[in-house]
N, C-alpha and C positions, 0 to 999 in steps of 0.2 A: 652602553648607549650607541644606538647606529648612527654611525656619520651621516647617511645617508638623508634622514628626517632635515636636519641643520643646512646642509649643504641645497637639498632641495625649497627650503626657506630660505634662505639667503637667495636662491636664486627666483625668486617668487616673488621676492619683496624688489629686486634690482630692474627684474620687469615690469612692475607694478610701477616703481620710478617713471620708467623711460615712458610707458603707456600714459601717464599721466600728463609729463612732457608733452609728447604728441597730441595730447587731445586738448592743451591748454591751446596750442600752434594752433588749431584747427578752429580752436573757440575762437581764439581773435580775430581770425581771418573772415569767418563766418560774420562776427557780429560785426564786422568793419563793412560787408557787404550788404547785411545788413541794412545799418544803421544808413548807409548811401540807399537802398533801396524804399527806405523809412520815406528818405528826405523826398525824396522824387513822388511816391506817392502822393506825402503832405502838400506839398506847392499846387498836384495835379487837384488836389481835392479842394486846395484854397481856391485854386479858379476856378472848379465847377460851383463852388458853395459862395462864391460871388454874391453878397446881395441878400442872402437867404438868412433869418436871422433862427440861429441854433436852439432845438429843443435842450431843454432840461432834462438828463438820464439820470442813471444811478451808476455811481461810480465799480467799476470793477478791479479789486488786485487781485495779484498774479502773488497765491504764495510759495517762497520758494521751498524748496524738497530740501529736508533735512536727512544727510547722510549718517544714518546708524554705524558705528564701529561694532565689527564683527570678527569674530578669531577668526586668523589661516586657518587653512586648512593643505593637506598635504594628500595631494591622490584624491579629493572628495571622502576621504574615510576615517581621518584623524584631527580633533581639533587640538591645535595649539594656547593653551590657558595659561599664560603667564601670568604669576604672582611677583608683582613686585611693591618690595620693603621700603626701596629708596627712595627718599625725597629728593625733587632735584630743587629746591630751594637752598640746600645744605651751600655752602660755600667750597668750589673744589677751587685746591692746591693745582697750579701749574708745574707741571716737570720742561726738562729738557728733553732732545732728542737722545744726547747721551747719559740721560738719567738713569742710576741702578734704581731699581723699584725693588721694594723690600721690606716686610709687614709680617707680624709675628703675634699672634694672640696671647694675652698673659696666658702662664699654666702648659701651653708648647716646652716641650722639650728640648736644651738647646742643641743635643746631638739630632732630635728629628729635626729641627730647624737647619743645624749644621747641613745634613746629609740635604737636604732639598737644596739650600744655595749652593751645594756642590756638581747638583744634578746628578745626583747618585740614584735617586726612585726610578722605576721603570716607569716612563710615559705610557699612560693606558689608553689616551687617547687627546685629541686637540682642535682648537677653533681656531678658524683664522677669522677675523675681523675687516679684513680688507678691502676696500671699496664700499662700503658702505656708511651711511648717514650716521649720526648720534643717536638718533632715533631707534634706527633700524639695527645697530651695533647692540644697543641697551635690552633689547626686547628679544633678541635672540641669544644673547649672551647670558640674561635671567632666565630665559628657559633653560638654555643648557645648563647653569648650575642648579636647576630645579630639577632636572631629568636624569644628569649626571650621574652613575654610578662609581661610586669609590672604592676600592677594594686596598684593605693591610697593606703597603709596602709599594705603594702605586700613587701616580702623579697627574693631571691634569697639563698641559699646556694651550697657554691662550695666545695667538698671535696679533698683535697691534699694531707694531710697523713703528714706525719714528716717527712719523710727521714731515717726511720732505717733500710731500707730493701738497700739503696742505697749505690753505693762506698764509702769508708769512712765513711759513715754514716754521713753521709751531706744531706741535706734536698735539692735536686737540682730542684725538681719540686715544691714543697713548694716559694723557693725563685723566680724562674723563673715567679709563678702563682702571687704573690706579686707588679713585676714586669710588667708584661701585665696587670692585673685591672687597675695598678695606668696610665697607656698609653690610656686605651682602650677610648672612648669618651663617652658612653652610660654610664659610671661609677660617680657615686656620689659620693659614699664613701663604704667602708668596713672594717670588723672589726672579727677579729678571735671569732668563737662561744662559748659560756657557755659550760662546760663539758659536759654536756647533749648531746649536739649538733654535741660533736668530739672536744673542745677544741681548742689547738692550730692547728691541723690538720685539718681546715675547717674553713672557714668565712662565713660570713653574705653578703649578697652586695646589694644594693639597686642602681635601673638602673635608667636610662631615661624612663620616658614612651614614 
């Protein structure tokens, strides 16, 4: 799978944030100028219409524009379809910062189970999760194990982070990532990596081929 797709969505969707940001700034600002130019009108019009007693109209709304959800797209040429299984109604388990994470499907072998908490698999490839939303985490993280190729004797690493930069310093993306492998269906098992590898801030996962 190329990095490239993921990393160019991740950074699509971080823009997309900050553009968002900026045009909410720009709404308020607007309607607060607005709403002062409202007023000034209204008073201007109260004293011309002095005296004058108001026809009877037909009332006019204003309806507003309903915003359709549309796949990414990547380069205008590739649409992103994300299938997802997960309910987020399900109730997730909170971890720690220095929580091992580690998940094993019945019928897993415990030597291939072994050899993954050992970090023995060659890593074929990896996400990092980092600086983005729940949202935005969840939806790129489902593509990738939708897209993900797996090959015999080969590993997946997913990167999460601990949670120090978060609210309370609560690991919310950490626990939440925890919580969708162990749902996802293409998921064996996985298991928090060797320091080497990012520690408790990253697992190992080994997919369905």
């Amino acid at each position: 799978m190329a990095k490239l797709d993921l990393k160019q969505l991740k950074k699509e969707l971080l823009k997309k944030q900050r553009e968002a940001k900026r045009a909410k700034q720009q709404s308020v600002a607007q309607t607060a100028m607005q709403n002062k130019n409202d007023r000034l009108e209204h008073d201007l019009f109260r004293e011309a219409m002095s005296g004058v007693t108001p026809l009877s109209h037909d009332k006019v709304f204003q309806q507003r524009k309903k915003t359709k959800l549309k796949p990414e797209r990547h380069n205008d040429t590739k649409e992103f379809v994300v299938h997802d299984p997960i309910s987020d109604e399900l109730e997730v388990e909170e971890v720690d910062s220095a929580a091992i994470l580690s998940f094993c499907r019945p019928g897993i072998q415990k030597s291939v189970f072994r050899k993954l908490r050992n970090g023995s698999y060659r890593i074929s490839d990896e996400l990092d999760l980092h600086g983005l939303t729940l949202r935005q985490a969840k939806k790129i993280l489902l593509y990738y194990l939708q897209e993900a190729v797996q090959f015999e004797g080969c590993c997946i690493r997913i990167i999460h982070g601990k949670g120090h930069r978060s609210s309370k310093n609560k690991p919310v993306l950490k626990t939440h990532v925890n919580h969708w492998l162990r749902e996802h269906e293409r998921v064996l098992a996985f298991h928090s990596t060797k320091p080497k590898d990012g520690g408790s801030g990253a697992v190992y996962v080994l997919l369905k081929t």
